[in-house]
SEKOL-631171 format. One record per residue: residue number from 1; residue in one letter; x, z negated, y of N, C-alpha, C in turn. Coordinates in steps of 0.001 Angstrom, whole numbers, plus 500000, padded with zeros to 6 digits. Atoms other than C-alpha are relative to their C-alpha. Example, Ala and Ser with C-alpha at 12.3 -4.5 7.8 and 13.67 -1.06 7.14 Angstrom:
2
num|residu|n.u|n.w|n.v|ca.u|ca.w|ca.v|c.u|c.w|c.v
1|a|500890|500000|498810|512300|492200|495500|500900|500000|501200
2|s|499180|500060|498810|513670|492860|498940|499230|499270|501090
END
This chain:
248
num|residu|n.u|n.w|n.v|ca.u|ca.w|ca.v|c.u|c.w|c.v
1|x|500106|501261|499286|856143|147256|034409|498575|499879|500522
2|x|501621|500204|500268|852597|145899|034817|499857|499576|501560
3|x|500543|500506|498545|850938|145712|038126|499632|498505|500517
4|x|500166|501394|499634|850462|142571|040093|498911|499956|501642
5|x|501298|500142|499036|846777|141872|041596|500401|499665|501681
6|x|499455|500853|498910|847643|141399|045178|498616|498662|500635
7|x|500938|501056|499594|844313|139199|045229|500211|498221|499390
8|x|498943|501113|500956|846962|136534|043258|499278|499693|498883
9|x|500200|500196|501545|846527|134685|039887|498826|500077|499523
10|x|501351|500247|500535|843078|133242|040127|498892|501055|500400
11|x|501046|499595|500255|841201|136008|041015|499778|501128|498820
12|x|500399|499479|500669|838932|137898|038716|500385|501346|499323
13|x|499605|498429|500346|839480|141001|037052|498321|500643|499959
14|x|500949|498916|499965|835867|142068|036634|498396|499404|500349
15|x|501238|500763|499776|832097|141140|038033|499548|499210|499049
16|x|500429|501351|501327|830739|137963|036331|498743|499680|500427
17|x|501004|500646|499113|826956|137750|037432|498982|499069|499407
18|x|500308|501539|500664|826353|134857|034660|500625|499091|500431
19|x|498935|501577|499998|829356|132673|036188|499160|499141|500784
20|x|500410|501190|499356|827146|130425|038289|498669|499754|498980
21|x|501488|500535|500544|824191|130282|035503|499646|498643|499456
22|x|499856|501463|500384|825419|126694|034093|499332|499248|501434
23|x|500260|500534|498688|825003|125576|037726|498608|500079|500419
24|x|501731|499011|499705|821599|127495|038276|499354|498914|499111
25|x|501001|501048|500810|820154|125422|035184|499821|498729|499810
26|x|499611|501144|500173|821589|122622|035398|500876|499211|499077
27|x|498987|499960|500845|823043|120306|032890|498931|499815|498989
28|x|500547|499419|501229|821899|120361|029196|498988|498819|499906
29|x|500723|501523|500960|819680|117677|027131|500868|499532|499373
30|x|498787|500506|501233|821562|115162|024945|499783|500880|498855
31|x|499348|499028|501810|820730|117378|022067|500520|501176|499819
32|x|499292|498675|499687|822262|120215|023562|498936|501154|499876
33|x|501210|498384|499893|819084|122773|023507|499718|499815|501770
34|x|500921|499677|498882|817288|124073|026620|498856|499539|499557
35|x|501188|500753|499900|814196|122254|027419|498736|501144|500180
36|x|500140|498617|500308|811377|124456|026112|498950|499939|501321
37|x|501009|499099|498663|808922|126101|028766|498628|499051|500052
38|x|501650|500194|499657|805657|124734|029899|498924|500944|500019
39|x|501135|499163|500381|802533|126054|027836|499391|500298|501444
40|x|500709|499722|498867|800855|128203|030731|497910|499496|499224
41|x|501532|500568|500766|796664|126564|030471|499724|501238|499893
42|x|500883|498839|500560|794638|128869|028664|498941|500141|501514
43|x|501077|500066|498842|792247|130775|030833|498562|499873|499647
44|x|501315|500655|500667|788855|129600|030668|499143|500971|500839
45|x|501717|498967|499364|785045|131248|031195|499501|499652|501253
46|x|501202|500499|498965|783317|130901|034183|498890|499519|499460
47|x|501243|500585|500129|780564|129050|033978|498372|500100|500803
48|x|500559|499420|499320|777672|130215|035497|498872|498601|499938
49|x|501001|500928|500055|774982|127714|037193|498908|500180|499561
50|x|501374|500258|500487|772055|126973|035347|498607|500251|500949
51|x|501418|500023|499660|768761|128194|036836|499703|498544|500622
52|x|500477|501184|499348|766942|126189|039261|498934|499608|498980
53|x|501184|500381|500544|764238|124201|037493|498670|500441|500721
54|x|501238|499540|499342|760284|125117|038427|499775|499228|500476
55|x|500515|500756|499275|759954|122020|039598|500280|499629|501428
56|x|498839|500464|499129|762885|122477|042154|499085|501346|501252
57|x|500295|498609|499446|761318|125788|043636|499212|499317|501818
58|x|500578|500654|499177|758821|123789|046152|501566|499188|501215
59|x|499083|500289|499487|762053|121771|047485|500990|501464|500560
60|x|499185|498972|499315|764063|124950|047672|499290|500892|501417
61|x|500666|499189|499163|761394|126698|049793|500298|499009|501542
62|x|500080|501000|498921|761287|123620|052250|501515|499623|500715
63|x|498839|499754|499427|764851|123933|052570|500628|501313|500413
64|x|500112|498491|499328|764876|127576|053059|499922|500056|501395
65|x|500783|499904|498392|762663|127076|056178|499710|499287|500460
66|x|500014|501007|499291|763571|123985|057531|500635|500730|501863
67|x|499828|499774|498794|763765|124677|061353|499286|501014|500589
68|x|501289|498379|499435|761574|128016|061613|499438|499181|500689
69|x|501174|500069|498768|759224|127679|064355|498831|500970|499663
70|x|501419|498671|500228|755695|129186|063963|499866|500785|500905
71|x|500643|499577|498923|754440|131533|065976|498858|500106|500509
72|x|501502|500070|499640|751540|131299|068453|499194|500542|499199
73|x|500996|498801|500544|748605|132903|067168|499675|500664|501093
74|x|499919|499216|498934|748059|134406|070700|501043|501072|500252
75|x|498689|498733|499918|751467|136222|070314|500403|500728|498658
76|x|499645|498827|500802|751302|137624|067175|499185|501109|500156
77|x|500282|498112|499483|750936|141584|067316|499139|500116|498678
78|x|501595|499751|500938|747450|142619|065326|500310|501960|500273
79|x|499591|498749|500931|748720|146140|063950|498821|500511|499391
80|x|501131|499308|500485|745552|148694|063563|500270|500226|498470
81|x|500172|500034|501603|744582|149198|059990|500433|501679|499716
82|x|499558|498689|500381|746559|152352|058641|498724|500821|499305
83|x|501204|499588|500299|743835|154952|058316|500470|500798|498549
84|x|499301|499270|501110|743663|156575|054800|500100|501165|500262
85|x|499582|499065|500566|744928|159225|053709|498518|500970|499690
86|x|501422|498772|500140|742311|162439|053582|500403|500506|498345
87|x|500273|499264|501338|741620|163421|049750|499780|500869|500041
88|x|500079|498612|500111|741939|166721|048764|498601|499836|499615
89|x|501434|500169|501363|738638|165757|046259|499202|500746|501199
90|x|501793|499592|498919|736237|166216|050136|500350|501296|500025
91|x|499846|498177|499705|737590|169861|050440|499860|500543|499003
92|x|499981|499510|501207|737510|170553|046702|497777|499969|499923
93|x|501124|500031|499682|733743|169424|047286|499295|500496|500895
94|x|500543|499277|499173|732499|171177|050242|500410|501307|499729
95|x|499731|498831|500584|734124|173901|048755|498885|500873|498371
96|x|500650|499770|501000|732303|173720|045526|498269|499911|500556
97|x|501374|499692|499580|728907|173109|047365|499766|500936|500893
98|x|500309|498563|499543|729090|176355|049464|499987|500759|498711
99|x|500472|498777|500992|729398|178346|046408|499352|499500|499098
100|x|501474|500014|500843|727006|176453|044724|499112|500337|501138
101|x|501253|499241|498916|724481|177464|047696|499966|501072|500033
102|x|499921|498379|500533|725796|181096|047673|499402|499782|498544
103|x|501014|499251|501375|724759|181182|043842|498805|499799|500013
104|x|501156|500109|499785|721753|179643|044801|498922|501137|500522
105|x|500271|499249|499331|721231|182059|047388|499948|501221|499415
106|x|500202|498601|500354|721909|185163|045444|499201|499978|498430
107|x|501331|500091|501306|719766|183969|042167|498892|499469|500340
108|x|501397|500442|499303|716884|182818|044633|499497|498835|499628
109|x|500338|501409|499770|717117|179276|044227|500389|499095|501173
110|x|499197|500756|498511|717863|177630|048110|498748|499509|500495
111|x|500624|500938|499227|716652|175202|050245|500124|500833|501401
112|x|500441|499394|499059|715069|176358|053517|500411|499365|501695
113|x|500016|500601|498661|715784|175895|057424|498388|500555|500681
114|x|501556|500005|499596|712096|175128|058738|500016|499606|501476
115|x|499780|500748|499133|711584|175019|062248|498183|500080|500137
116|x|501744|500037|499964|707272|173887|063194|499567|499260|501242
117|x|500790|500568|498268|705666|173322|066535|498523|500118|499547
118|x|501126|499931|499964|701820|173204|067005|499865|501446|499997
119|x|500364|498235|500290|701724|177473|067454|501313|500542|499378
120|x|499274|499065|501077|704675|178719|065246|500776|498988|499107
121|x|499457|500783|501107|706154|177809|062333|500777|501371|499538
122|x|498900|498973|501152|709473|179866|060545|500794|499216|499800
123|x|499321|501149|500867|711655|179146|058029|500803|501232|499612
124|x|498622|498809|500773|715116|181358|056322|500225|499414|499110
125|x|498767|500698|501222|716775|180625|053211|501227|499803|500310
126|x|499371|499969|499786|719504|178816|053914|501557|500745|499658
127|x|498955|499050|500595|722842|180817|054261|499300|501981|500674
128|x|500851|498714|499591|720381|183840|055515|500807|500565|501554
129|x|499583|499658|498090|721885|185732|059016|498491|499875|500561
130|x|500803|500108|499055|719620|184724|061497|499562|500719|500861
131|x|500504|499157|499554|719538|187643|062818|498924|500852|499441
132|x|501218|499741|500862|717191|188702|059908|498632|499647|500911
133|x|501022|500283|499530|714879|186025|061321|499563|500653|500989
134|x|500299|499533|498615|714907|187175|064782|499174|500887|499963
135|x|500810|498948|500401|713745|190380|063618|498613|500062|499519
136|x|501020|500757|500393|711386|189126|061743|498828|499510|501229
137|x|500537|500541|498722|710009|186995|064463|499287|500874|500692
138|x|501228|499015|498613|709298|189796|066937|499670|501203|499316
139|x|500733|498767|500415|707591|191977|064377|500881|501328|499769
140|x|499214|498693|500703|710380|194519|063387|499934|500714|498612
141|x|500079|499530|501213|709678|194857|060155|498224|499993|499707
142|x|501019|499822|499981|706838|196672|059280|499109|499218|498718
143|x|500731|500389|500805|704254|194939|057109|499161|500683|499104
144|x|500721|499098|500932|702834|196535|053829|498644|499973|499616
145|x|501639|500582|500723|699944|194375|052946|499779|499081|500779
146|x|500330|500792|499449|698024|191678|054356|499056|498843|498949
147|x|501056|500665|501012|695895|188867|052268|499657|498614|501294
148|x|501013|500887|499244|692978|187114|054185|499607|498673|499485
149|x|500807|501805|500808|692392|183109|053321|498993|500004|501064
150|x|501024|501045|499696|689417|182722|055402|499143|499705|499092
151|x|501141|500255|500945|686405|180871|053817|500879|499729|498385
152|x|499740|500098|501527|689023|179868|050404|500096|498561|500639
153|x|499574|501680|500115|689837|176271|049553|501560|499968|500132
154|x|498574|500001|500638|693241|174886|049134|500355|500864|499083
155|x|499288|499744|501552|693666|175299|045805|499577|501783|499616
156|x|499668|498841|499993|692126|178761|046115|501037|500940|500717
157|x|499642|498999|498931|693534|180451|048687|501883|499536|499306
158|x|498898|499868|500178|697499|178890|047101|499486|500775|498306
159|x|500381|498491|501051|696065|180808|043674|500247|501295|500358
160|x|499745|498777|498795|695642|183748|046216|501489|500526|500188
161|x|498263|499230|499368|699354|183832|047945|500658|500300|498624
162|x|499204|499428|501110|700696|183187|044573|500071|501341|499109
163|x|499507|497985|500797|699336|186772|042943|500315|500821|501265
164|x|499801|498818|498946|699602|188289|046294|501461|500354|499779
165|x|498631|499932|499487|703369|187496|046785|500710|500805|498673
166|x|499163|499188|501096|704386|188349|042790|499329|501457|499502
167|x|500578|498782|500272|702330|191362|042795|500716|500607|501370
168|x|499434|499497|499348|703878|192336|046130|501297|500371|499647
169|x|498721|500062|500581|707346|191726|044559|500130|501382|498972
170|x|500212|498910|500821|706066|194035|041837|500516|501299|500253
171|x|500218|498307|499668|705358|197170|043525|500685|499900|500926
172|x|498583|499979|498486|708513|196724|045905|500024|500100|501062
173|x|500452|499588|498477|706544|195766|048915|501685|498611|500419
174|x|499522|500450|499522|709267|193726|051298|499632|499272|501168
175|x|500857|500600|498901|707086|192577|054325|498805|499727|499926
176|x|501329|500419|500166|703594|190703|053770|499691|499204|501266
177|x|500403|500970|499077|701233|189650|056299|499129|498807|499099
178|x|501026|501004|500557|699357|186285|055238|498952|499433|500995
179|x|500711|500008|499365|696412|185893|057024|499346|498344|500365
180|x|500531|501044|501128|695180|181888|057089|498870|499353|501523
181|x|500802|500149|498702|693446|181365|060489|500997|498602|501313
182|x|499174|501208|498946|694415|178590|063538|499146|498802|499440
183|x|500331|501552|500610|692342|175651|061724|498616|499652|501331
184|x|500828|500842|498872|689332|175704|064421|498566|499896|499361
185|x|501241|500184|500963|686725|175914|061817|500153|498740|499265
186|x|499427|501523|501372|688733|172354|059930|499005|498969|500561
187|x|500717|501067|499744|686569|169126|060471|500921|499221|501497
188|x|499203|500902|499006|689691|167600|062551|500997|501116|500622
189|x|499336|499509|499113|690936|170684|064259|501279|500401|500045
190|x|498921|499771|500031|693744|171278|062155|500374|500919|499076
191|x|499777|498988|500789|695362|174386|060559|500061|499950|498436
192|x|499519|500672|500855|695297|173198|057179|500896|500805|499460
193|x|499080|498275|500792|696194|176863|055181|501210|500081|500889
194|x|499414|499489|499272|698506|177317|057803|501357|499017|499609
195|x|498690|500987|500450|700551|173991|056601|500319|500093|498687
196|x|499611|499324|501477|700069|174617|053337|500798|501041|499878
197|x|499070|499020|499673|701386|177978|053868|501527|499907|499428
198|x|498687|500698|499964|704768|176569|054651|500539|499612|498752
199|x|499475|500326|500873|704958|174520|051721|500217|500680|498502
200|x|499912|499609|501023|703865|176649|049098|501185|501455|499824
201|x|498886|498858|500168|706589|179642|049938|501420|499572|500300
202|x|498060|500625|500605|709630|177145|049759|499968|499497|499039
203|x|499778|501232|501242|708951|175550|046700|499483|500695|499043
204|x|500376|499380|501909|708502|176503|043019|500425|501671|500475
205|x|499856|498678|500210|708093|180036|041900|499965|500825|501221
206|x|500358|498911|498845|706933|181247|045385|501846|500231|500913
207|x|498986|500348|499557|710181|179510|046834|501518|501307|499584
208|x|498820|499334|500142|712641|181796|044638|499823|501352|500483
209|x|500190|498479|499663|711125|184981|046012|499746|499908|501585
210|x|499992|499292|498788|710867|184949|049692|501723|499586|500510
211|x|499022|499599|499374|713719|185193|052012|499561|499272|501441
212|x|499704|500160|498557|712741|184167|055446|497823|500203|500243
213|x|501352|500185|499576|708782|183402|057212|499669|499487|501610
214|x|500054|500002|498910|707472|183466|060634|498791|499891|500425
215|x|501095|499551|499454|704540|183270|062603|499585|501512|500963
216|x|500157|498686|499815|703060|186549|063666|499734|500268|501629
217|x|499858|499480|498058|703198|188627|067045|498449|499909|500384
218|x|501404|499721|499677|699821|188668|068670|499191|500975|499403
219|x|500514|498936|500711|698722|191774|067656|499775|500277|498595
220|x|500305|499654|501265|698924|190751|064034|499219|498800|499905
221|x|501038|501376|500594|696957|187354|064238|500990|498987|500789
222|x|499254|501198|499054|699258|185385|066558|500709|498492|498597
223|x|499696|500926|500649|699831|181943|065078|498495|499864|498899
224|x|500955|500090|501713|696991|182274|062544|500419|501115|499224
225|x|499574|499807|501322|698860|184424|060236|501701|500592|500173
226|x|498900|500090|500705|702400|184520|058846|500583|501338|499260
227|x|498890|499111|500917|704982|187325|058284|500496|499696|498645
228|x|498967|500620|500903|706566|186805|054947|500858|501344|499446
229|x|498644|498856|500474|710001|188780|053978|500299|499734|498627
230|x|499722|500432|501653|710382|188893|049800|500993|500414|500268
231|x|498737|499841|500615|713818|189337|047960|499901|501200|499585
232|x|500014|498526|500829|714591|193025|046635|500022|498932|498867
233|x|500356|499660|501365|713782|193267|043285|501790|500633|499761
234|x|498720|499213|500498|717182|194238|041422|499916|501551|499758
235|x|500119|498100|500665|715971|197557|039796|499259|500717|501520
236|x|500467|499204|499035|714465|198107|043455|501156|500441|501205
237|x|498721|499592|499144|717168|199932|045644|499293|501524|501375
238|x|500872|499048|498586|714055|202186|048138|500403|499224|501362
239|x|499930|500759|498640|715159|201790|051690|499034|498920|500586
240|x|500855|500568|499056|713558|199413|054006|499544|500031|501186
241|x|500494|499467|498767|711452|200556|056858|499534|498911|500989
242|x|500219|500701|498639|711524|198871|060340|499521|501038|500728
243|x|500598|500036|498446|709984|199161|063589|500649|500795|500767
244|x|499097|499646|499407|711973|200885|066088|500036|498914|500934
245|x|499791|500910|499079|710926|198040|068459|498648|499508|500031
246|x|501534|500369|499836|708277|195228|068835|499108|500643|500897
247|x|501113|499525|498755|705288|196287|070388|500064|498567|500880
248|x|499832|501293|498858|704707|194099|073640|498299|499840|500041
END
């Protein structure tokens, strides 16, 4: 005997979750189809705006900076000029001209520190210790030879220093006196030899062979004649004999 729904005749026997879909869609077309779908629009490119024209550029600027305000010229800030930058190149250069002066200095080609008053005149190769000079100066180093210019000309008496000094060089003297007077025999009262002097033992051939020049202590001729200190000789390696102390 067959069971009897107690939910009575009309209800269901099993979920129906199409029964309201007639209702949901509505009612049909006369030709009995479903009405077909609406094409979705294609999707389209962006379009990207066209460049301003060159002629537009002037207008765009003026609309840029419509309303700016200038500023005083009294209130704008005047910002020092950024200093440059230091190049290695000046240190690569003061670098390279000390040891070009050292090679100078040790192949006897240098420029001289001259100092010249009315009674003394000395001069070092630059780069020289100054304590050399000093020495020098107050007669420490004994003198080997001497060569007398009185009574020569110019042009003799620089003939003169020149064999004196490379014949001194020779025979491995190191200290020369040069004899040239104070200039009171000159027409105008002035040392001439004595300036000459000067020039002819910094310059040229005489120039690469001394070392250092002074005016002399009293006892050797005061300011009328001139210490001069040569360069060793390479093959010459005989000590060098000083003073123990100027005489006074």
């Amino acid at each position: 005997m067959a069971r009897r729904d107690p939910r009575g005749d009309d209800a269901q026997p099993f979920n129906s979750p199409f029964r309201d879909l007639g209702r949901r869609l509505g009612p049909l077309p006369a030709s009995g189809k479903p009405a077909p779908r609406a094409a979705r629009p294609a999707a389209t490119t962006p379009v990207s705006p066209a460049p301003p024209r060159a002629e537009d550029d002037d207008e765009l600027f003026r609309v840029a900076v419509r309303g700016a305000v200038p500023i005083p010229p009294s209130s704008r800030d005047r910002t020092a000029p950024v200093p440059p930058r230091a190049s290695p190149k000046g240190q690569v250069r003061e670098d390279a001209a000390a040891l070009a002066e050292l090679a100078d200095l040790v192949a006897g080609v240098a420029s001289f520190d001259i100092s010249d008053t009315d009674e003394h005149v000395e001069g070092m190769v630059v780069g020289l210790d100054p304590r050399v000079l000093r020495r020098l100066r107050a007669g420490e180093f004994a003198h080997q030879a001497h060569l007398d210019l009185h009574g020569m000309t110019a042009e003799e008496a620089k003939h003169a220093v020149r064999e004196f000094v490379l014949h001194s060089m020779v025979v491995g003297r190191r200290c020369v006196l040069v004899v040239h007077g104070r200039g009171r025999n000159s027409p105008d009262q002035r040392p001439v030899l004595k300036d000459r002097l000067k020039s002819w033992l910094t310059r040229g051939e005489l120039g690469r062979r001394v070392l250092a020049f002074s005016s002399a202590r009293s006892y050797d001729g005061g300011s009328g004649a001139t210490y001069v200190l040569l360069r060793r000789e390479r093959r010459d390696r005989r000590p060098f004999r000083t003073l123990d102390g100027a005489k006074s």
